[in-house]
N, C-alpha and C positions, 0 to 999 in steps of 0.2 A: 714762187710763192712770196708776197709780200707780208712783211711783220716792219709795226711799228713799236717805240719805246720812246721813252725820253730819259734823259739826265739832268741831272743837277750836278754843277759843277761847282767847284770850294778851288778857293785861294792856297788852303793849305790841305794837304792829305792829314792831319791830325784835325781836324775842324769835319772832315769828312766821316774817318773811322768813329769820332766822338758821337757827331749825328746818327748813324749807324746803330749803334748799341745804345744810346737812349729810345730811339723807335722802337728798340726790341725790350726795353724794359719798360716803355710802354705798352706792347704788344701790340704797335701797331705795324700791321700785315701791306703788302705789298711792294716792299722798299729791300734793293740787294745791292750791296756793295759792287762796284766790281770798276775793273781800271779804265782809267779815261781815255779813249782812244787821243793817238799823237795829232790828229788830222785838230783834236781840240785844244789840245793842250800839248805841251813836248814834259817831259822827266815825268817825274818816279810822282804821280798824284791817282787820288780815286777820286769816285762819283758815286753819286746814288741813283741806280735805276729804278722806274717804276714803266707799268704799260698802258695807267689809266691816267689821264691826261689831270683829270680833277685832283688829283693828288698833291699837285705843285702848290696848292691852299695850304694842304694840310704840312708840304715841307716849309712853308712858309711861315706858318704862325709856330710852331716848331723851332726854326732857327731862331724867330725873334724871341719865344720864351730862354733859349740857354744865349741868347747876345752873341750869334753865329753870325755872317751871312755865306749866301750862293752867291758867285761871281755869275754865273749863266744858265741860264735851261736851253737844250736842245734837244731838236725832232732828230731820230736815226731810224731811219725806213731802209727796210734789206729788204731789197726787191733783187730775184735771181741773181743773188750772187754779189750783187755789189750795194753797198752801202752808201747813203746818200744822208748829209748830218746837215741842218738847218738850223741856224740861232734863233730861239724865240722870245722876243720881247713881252716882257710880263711885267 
């Protein structure tokens, strides 16, 4: 079974968990925390997941209203069993 997602990755895990909890006191829906795999990054950092691709807009205009940035967006496609992570230039 194939599932895709994408990430948003930050420079810092505090720039990430910040962005995290304004989305949700925006109540904007589709956006989960969760750890950046090592293949992307190595130490102790998070990402923001989402599954719908059009969303990278909305993390966009987002960081630039609180003067965040994302260091990178990437594709992670888990197709049986193994995961395959893509850089995507945006």
């Amino acid at each position: 079974m194939e599932k895709i997602y994408y990430l948003a990755v930050f420079d810092s895990k505090n720039h990430a968990i910040y962005l995290s909890q304004y989305l949700k006191r925006k109540q904007l829906d589709g956006f989960e925390l969760v750890s950046t795999p090592c293949k992307i990054k190595s130490g102790c950092s998070y990402s923001i997941k989402f599954t719908n691709y059009e969303l990278h807009k909305v993390l966009l205009e987002e960081v630039q209203a609180i003067n965040k940035t994302i260091a990178g967006f990437y594709e992670v496609n888990r197709s049986y069993g193994r995961r395959i992570i893509k850089k995507l230039s945006i």
